[in-house]
PyMOL Python script that loads the backbone (N, CA, C, O; Angstrom):
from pymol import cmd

cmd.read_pdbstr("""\
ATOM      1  N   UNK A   1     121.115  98.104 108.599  1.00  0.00           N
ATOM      2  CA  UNK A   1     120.807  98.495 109.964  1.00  0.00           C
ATOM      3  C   UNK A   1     119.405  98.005 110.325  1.00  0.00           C
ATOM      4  O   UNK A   1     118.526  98.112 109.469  1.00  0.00           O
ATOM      5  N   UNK A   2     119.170  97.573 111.300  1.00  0.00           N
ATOM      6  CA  UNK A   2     118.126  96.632 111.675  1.00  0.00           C
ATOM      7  C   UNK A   2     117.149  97.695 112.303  1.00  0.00           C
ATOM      8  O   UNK A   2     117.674  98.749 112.662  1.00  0.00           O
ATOM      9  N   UNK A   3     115.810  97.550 112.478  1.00  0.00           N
ATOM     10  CA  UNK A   3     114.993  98.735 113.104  1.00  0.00           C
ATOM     11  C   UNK A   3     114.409  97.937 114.394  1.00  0.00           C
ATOM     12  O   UNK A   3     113.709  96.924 114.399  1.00  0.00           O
ATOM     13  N   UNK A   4     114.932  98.740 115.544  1.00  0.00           N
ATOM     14  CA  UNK A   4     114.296  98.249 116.687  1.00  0.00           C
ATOM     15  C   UNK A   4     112.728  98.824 116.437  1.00  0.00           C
ATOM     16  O   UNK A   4     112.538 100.037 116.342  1.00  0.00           O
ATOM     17  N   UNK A   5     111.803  98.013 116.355  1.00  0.00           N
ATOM     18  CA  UNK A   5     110.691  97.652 116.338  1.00  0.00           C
ATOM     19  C   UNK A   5     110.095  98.372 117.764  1.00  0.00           C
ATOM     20  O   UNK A   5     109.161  99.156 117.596  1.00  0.00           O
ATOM     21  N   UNK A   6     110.611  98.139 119.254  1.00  0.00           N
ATOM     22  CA  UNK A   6     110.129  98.729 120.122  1.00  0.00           C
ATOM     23  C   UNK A   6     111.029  99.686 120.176  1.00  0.00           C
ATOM     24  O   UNK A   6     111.992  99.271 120.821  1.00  0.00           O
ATOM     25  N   UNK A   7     111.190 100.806 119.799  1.00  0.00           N
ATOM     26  CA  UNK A   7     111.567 102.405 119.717  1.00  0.00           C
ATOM     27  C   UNK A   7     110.456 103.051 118.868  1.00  0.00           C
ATOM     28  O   UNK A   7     110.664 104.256 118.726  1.00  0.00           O
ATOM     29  N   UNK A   8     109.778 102.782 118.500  1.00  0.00           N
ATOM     30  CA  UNK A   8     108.701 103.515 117.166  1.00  0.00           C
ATOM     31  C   UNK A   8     107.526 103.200 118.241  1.00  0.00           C
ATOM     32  O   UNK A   8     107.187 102.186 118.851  1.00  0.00           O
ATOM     33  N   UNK A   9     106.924 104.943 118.176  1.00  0.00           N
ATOM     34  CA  UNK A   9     105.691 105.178 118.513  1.00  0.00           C
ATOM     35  C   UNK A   9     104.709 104.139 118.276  1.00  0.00           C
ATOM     36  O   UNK A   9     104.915 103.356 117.350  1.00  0.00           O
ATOM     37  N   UNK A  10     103.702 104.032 118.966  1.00  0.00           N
ATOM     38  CA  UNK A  10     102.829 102.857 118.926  1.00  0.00           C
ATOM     39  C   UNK A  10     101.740 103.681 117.890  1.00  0.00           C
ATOM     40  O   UNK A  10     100.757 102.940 117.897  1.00  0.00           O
ATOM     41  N   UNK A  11     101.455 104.744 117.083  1.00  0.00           N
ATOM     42  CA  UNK A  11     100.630 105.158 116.777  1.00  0.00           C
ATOM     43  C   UNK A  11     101.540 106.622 116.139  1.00  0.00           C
ATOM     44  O   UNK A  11     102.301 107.406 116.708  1.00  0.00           O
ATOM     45  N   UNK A  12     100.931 106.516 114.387  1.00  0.00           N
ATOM     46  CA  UNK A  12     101.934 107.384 113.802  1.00  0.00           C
ATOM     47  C   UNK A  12     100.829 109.145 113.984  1.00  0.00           C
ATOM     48  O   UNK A  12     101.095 110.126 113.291  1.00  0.00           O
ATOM     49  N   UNK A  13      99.954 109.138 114.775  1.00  0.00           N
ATOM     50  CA  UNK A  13      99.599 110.264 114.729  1.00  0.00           C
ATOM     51  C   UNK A  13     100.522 110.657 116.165  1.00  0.00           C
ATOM     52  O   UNK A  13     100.790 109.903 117.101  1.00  0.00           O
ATOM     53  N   UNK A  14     100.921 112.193 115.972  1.00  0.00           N
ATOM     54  CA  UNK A  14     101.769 112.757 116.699  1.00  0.00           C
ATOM     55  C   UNK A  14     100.652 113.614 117.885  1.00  0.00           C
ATOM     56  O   UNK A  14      99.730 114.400 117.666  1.00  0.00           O
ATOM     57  N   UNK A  15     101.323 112.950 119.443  1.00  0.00           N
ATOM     58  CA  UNK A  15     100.310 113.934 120.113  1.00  0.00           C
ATOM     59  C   UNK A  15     100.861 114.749 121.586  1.00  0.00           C
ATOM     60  O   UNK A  15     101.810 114.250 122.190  1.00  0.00           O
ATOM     61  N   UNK A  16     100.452 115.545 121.913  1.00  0.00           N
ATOM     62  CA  UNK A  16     101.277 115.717 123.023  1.00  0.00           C
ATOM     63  C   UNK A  16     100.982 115.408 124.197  1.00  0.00           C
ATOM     64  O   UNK A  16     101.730 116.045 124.938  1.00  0.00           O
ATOM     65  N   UNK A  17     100.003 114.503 125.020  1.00  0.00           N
ATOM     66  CA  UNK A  17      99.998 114.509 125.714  1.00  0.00           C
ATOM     67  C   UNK A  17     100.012 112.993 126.173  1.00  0.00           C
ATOM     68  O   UNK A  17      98.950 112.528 125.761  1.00  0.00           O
ATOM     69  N   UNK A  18     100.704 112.037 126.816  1.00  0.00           N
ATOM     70  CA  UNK A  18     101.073 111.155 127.279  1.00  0.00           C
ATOM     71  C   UNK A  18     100.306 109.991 127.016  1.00  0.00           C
ATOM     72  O   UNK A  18     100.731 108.846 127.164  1.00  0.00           O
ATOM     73  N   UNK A  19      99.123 110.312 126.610  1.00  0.00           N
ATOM     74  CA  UNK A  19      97.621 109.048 126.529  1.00  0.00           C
ATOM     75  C   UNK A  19      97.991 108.557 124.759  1.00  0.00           C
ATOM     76  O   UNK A  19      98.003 109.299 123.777  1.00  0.00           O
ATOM     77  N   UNK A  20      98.236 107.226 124.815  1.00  0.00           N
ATOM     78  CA  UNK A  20      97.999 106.712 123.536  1.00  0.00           C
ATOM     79  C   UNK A  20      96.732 106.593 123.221  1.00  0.00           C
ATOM     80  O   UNK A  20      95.823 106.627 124.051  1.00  0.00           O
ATOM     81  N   UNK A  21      96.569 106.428 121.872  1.00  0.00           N
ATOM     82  CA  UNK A  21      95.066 106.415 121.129  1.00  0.00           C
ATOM     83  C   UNK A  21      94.890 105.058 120.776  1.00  0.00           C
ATOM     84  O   UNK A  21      95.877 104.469 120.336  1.00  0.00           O
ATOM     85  N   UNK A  22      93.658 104.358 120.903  1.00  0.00           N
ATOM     86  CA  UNK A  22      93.685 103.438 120.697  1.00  0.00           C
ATOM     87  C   UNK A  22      92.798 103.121 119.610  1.00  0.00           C
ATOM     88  O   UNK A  22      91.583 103.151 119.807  1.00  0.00           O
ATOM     89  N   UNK A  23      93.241 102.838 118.552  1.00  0.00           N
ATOM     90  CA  UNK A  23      92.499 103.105 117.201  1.00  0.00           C
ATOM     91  C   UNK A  23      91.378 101.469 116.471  1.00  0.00           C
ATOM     92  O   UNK A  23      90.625 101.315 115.510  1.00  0.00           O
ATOM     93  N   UNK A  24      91.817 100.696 117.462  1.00  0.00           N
ATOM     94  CA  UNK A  24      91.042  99.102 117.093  1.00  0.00           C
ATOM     95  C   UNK A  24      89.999  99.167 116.933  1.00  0.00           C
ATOM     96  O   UNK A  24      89.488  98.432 116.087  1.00  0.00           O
ATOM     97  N   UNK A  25      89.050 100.268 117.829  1.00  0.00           N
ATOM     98  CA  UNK A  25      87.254  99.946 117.754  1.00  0.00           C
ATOM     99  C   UNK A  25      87.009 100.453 116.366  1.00  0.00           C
ATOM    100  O   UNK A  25      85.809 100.427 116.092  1.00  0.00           O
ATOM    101  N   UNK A  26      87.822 100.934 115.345  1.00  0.00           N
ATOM    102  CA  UNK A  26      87.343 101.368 114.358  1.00  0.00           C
ATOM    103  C   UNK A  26      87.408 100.216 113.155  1.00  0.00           C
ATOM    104  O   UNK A  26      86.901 100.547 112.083  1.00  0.00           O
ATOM    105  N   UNK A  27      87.943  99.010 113.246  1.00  0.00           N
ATOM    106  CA  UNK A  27      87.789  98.055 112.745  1.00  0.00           C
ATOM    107  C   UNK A  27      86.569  97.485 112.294  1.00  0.00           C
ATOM    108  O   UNK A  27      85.642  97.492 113.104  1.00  0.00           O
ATOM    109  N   UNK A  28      86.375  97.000 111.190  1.00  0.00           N
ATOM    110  CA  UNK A  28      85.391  96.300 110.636  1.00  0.00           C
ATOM    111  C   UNK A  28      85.871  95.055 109.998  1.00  0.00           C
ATOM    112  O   UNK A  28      84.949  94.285 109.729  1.00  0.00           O
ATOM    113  N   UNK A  29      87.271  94.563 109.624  1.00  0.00           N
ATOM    114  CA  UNK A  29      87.350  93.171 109.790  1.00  0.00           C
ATOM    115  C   UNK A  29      88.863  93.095 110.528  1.00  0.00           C
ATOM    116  O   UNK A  29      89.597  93.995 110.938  1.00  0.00           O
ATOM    117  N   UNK A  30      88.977  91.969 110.522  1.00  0.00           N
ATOM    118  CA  UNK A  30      90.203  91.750 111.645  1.00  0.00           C
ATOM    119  C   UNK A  30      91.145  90.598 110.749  1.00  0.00           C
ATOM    120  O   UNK A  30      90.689  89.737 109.997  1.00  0.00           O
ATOM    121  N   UNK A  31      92.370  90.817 111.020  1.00  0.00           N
ATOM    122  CA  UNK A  31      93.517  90.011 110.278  1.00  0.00           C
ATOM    123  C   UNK A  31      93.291  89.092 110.871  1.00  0.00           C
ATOM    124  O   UNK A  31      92.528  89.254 111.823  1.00  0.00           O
ATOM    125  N   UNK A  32      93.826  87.709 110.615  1.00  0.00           N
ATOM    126  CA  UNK A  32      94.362  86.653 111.633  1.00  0.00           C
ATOM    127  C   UNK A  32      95.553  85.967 110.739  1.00  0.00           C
ATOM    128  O   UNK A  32      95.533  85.772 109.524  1.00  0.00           O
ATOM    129  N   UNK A  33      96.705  85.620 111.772  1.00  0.00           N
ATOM    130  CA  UNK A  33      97.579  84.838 111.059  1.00  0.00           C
ATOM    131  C   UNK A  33      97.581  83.448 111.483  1.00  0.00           C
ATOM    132  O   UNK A  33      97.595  83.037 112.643  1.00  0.00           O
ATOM    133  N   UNK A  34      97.561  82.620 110.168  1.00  0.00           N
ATOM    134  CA  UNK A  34      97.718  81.309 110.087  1.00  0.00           C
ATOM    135  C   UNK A  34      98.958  81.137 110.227  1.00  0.00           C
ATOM    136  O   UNK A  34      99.660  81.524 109.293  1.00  0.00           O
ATOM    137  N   UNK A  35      99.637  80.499 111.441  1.00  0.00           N
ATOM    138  CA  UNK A  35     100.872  80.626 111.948  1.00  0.00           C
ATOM    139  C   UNK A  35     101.586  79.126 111.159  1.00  0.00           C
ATOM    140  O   UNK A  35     102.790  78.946 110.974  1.00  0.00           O
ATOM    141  N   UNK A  36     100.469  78.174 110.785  1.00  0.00           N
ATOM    142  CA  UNK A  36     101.161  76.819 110.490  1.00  0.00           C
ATOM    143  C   UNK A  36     102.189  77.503 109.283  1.00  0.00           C
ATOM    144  O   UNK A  36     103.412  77.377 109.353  1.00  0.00           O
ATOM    145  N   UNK A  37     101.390  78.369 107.984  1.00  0.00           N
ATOM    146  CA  UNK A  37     101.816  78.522 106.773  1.00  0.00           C
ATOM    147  C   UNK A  37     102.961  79.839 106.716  1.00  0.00           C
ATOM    148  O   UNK A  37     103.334  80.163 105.588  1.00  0.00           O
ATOM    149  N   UNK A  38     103.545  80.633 107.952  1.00  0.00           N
ATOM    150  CA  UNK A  38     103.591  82.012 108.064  1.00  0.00           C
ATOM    151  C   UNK A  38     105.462  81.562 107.841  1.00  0.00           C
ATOM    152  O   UNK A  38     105.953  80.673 108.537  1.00  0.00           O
ATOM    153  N   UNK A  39     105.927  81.987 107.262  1.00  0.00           N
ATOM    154  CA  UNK A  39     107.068  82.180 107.164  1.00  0.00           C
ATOM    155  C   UNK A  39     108.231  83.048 107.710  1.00  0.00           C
ATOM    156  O   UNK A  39     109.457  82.961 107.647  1.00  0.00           O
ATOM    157  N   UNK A  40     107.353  83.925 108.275  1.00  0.00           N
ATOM    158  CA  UNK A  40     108.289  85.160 109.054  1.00  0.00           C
ATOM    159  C   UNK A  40     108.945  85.981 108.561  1.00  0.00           C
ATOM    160  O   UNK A  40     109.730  86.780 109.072  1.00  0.00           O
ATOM    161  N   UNK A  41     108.489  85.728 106.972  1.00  0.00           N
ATOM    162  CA  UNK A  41     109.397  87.135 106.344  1.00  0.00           C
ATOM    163  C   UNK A  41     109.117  88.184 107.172  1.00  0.00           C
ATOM    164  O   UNK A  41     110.127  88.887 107.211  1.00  0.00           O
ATOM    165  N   UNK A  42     108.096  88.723 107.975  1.00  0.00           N
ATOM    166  CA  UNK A  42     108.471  90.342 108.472  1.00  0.00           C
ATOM    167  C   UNK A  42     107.529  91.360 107.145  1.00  0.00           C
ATOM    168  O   UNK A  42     107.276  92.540 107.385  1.00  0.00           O
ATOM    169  N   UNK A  43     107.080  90.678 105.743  1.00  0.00           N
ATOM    170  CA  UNK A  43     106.742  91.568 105.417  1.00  0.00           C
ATOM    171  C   UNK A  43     105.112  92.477 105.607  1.00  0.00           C
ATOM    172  O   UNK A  43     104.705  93.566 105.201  1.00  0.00           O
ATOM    173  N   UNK A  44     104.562  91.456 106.371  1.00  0.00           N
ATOM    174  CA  UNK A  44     103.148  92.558 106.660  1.00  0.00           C
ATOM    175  C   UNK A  44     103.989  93.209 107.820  1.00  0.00           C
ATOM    176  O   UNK A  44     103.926  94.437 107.762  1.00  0.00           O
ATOM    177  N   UNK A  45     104.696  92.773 108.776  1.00  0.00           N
ATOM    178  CA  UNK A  45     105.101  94.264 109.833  1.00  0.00           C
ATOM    179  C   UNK A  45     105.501  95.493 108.741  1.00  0.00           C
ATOM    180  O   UNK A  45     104.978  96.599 108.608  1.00  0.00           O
ATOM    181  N   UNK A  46     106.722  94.826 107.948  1.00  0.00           N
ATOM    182  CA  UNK A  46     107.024  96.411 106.880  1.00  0.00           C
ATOM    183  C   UNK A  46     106.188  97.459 106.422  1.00  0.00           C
ATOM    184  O   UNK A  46     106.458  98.656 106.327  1.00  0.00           O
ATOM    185  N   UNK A  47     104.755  96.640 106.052  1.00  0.00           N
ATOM    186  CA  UNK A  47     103.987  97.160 104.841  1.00  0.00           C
ATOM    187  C   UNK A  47     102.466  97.432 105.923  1.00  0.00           C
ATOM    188  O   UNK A  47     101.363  97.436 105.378  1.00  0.00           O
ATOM    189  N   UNK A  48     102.543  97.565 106.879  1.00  0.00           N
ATOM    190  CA  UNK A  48     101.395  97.675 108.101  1.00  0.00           C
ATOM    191  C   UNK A  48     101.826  99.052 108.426  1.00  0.00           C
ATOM    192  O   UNK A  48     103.013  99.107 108.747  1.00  0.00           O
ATOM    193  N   UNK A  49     100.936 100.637 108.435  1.00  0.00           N
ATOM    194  CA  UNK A  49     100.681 101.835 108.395  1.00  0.00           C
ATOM    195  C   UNK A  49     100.673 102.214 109.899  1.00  0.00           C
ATOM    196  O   UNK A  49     101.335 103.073 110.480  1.00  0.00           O
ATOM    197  N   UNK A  50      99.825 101.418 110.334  1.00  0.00           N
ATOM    198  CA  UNK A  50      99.832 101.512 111.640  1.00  0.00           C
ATOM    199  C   UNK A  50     100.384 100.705 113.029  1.00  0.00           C
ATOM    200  O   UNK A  50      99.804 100.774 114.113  1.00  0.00           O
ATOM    201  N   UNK A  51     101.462 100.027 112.810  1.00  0.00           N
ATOM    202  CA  UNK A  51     102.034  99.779 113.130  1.00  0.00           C
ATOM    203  C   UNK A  51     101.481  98.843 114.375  1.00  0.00           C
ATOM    204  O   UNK A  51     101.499  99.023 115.592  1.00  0.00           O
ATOM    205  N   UNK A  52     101.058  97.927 113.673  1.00  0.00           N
ATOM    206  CA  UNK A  52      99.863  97.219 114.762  1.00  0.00           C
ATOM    207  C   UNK A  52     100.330  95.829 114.672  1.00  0.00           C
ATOM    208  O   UNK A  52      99.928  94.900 115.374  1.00  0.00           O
ATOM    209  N   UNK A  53     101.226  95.769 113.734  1.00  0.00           N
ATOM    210  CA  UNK A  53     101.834  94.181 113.882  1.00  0.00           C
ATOM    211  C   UNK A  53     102.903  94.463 114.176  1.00  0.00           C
ATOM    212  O   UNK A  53     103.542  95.378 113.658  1.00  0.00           O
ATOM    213  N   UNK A  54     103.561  93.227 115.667  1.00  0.00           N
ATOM    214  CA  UNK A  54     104.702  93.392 116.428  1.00  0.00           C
ATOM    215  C   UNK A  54     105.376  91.887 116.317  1.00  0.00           C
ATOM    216  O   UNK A  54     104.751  90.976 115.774  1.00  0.00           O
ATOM    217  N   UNK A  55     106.631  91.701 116.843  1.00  0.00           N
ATOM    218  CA  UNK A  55     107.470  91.039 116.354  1.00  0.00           C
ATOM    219  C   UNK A  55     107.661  90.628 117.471  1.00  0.00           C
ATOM    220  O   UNK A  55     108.317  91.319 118.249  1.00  0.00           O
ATOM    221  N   UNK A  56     107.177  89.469 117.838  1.00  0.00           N
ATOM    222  CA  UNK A  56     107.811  88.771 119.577  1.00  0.00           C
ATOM    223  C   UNK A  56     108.152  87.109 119.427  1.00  0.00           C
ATOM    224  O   UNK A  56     107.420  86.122 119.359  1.00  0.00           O
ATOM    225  N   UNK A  57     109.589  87.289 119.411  1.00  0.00           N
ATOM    226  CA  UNK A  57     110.109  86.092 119.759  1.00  0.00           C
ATOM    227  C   UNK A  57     110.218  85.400 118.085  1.00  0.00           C
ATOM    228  O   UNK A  57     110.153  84.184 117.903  1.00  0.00           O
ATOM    229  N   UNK A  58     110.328  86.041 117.356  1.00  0.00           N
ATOM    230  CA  UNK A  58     110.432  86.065 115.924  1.00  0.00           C
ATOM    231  C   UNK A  58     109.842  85.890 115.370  1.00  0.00           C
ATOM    232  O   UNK A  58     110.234  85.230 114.409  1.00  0.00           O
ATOM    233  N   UNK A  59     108.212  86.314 115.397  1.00  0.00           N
ATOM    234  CA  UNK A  59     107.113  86.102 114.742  1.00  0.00           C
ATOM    235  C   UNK A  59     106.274  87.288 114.668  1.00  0.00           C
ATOM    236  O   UNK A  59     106.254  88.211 115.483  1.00  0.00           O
ATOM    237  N   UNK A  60     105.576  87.169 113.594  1.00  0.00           N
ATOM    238  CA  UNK A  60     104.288  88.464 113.547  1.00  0.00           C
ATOM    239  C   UNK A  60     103.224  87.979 114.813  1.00  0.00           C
ATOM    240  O   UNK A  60     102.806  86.876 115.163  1.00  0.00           O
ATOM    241  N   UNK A  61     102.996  89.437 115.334  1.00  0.00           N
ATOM    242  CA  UNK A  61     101.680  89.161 116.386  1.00  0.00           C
ATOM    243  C   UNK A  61     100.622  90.221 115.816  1.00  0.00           C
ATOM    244  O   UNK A  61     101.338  91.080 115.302  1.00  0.00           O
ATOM    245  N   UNK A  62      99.370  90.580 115.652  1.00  0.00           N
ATOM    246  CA  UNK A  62      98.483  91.454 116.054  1.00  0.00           C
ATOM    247  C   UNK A  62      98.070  91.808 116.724  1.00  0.00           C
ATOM    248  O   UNK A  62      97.216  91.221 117.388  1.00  0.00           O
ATOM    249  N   UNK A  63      98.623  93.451 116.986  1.00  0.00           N
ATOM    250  CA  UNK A  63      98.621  94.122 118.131  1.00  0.00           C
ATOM    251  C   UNK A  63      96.772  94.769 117.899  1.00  0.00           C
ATOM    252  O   UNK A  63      96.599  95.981 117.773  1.00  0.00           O
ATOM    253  N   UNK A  64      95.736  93.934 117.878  1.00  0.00           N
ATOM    254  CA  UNK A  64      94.378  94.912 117.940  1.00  0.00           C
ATOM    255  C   UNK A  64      93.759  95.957 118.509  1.00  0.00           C
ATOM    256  O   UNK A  64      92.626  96.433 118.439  1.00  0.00           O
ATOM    257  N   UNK A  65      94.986  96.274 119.227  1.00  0.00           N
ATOM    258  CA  UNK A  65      93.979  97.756 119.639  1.00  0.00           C
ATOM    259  C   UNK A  65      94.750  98.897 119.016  1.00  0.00           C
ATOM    260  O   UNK A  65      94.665 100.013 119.528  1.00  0.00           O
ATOM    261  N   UNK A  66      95.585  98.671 117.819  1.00  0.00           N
ATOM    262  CA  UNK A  66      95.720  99.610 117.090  1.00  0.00           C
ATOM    263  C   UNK A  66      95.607  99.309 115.197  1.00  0.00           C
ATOM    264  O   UNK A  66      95.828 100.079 114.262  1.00  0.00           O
ATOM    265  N   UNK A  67      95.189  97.919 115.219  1.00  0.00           N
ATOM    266  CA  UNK A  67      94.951  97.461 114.418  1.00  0.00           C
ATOM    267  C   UNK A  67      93.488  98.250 113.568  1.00  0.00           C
ATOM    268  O   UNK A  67      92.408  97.844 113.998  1.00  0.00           O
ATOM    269  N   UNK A  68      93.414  99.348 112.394  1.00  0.00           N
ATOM    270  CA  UNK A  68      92.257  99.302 111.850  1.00  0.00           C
ATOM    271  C   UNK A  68      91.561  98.575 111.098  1.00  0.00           C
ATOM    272  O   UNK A  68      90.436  98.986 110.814  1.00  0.00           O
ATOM    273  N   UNK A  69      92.116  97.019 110.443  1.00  0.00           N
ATOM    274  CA  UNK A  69      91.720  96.428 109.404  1.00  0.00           C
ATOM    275  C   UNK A  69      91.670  96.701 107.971  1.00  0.00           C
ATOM    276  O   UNK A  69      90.852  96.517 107.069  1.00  0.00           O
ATOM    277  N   UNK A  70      92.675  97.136 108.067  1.00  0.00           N
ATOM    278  CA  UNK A  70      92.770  97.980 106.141  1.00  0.00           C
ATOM    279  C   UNK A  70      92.998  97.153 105.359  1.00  0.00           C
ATOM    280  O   UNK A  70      92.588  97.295 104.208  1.00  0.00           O
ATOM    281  N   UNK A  71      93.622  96.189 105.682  1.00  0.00           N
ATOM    282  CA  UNK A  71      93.781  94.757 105.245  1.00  0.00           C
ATOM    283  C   UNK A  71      95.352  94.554 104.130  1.00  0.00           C
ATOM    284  O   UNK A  71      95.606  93.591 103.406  1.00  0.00           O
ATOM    285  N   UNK A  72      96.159  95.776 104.335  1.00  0.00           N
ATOM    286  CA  UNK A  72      97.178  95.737 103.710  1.00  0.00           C
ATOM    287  C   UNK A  72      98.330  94.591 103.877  1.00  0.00           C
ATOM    288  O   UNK A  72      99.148  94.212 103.039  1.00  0.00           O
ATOM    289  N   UNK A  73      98.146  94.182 105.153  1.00  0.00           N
ATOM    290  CA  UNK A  73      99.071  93.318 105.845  1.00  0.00           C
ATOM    291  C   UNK A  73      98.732  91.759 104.876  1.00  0.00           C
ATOM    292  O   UNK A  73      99.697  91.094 104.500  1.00  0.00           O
ATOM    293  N   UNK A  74      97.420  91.343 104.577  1.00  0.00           N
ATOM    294  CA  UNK A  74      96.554  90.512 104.461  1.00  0.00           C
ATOM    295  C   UNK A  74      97.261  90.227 102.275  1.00  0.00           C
ATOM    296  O   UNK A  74      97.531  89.260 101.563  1.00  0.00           O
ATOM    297  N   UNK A  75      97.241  91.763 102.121  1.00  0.00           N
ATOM    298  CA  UNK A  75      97.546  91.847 100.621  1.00  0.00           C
ATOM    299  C   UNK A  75      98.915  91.603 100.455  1.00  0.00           C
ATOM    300  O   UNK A  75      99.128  90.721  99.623  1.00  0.00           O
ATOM    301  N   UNK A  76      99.824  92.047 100.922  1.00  0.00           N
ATOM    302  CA  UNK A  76     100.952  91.946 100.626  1.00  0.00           C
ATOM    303  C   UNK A  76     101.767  90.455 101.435  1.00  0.00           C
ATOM    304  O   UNK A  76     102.994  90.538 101.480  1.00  0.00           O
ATOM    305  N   UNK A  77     101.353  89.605 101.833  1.00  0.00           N
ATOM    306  CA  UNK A  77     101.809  88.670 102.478  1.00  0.00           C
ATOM    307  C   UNK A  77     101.931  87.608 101.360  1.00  0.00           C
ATOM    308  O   UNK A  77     100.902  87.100 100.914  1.00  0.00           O
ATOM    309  N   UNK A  78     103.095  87.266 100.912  1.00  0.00           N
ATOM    310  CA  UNK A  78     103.586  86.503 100.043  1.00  0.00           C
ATOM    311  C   UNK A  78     103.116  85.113  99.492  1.00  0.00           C
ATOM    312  O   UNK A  78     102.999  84.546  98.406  1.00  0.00           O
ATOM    313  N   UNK A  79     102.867  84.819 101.107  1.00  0.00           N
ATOM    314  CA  UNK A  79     102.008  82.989 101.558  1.00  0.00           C
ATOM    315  C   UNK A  79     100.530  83.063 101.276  1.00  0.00           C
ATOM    316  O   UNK A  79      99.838  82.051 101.170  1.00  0.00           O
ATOM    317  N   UNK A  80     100.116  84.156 101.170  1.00  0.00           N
ATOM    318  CA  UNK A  80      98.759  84.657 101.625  1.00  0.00           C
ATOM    319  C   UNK A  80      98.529  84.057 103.343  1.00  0.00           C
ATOM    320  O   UNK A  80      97.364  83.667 103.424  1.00  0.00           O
ATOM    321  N   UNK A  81      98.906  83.962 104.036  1.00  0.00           N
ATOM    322  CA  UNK A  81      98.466  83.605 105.465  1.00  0.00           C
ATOM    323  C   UNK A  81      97.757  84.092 106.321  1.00  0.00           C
ATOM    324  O   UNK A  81      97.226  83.352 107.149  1.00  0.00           O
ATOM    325  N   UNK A  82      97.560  85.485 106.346  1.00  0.00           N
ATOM    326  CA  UNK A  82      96.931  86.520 106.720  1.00  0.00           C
ATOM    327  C   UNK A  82      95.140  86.595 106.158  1.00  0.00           C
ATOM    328  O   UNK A  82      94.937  87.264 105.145  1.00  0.00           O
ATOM    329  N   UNK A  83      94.161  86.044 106.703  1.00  0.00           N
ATOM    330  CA  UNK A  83      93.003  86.535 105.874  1.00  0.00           C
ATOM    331  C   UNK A  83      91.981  87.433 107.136  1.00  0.00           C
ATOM    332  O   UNK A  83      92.003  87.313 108.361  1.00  0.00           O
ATOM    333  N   UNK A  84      91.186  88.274 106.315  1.00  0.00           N
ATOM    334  CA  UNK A  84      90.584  89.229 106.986  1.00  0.00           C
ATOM    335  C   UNK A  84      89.276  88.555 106.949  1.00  0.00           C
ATOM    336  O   UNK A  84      88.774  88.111 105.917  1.00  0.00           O
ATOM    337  N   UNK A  85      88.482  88.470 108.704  1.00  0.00           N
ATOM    338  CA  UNK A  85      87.305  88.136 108.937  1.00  0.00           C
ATOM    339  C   UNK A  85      86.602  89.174 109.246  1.00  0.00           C
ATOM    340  O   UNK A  85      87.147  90.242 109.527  1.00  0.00           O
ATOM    341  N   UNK A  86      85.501  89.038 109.240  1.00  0.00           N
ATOM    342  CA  UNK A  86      84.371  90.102 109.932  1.00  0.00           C
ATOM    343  C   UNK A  86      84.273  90.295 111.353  1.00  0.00           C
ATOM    344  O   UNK A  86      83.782  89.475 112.128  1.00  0.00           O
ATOM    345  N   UNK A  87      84.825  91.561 111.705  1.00  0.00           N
ATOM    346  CA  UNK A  87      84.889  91.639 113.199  1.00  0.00           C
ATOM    347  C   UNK A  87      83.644  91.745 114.042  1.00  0.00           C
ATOM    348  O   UNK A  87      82.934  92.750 114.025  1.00  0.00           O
ATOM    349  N   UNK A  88      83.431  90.828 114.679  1.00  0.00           N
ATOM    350  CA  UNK A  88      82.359  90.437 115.951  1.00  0.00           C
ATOM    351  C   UNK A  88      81.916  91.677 117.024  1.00  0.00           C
ATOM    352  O   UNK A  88      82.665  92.089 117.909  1.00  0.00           O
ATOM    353  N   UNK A  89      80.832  92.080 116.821  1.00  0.00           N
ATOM    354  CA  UNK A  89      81.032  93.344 117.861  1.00  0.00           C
ATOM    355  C   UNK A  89      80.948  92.849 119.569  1.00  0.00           C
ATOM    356  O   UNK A  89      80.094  92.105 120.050  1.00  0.00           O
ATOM    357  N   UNK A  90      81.738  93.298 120.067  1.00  0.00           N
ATOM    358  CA  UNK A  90      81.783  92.865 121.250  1.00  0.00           C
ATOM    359  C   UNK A  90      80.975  93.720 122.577  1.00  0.00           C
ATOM    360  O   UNK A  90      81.033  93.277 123.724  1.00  0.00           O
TER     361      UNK A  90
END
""", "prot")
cmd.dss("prot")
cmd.show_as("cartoon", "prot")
cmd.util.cbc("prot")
cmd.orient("prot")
């Protein structure tokens, strides 16, 4: 059974009142995917906590404003394609 990807809360803390949280400014480095080498297994979306990598048009995207940089996505990516930079304060 396949998991629709857009049915899951954008943010696994549970809240009641209508305002999503936007958890990105708490970042201190930032993923990026090297799209030449990326294969599309899907497995940093699987293995991503916060659910900050999205799936459009059959590819991983980083969704950064819920992205914290934990860098799990970065570890478990098979290709290694994923590497974590130092996020730029803006």
């Amino acid at each position: 059974m396949a998991i629709n990807h857009d049915s899951l809360p954008r943010t696994p803390i549970a809240i009641e009142s209508s305002e999503e949280i936007r958890t990105g400014t708490w970042r201190t480095l930032k993923p990026v995917i090297d799209r030449t080498n990326c294969s599309k297994c899907m497995i940093c979306w699987k293995y991503c906590p916060d659910l900050a990598i999205e799936i459009r048009e059959g590819e991983p995207y980083i969704d950064y404003d819920y992205c914290k940089g934990c860098g799990i996505c970065a570890n478990e990516c098979p290709k290694k394609c994923i590497s974590l930079n130092k996020q730029e304060l803006e």
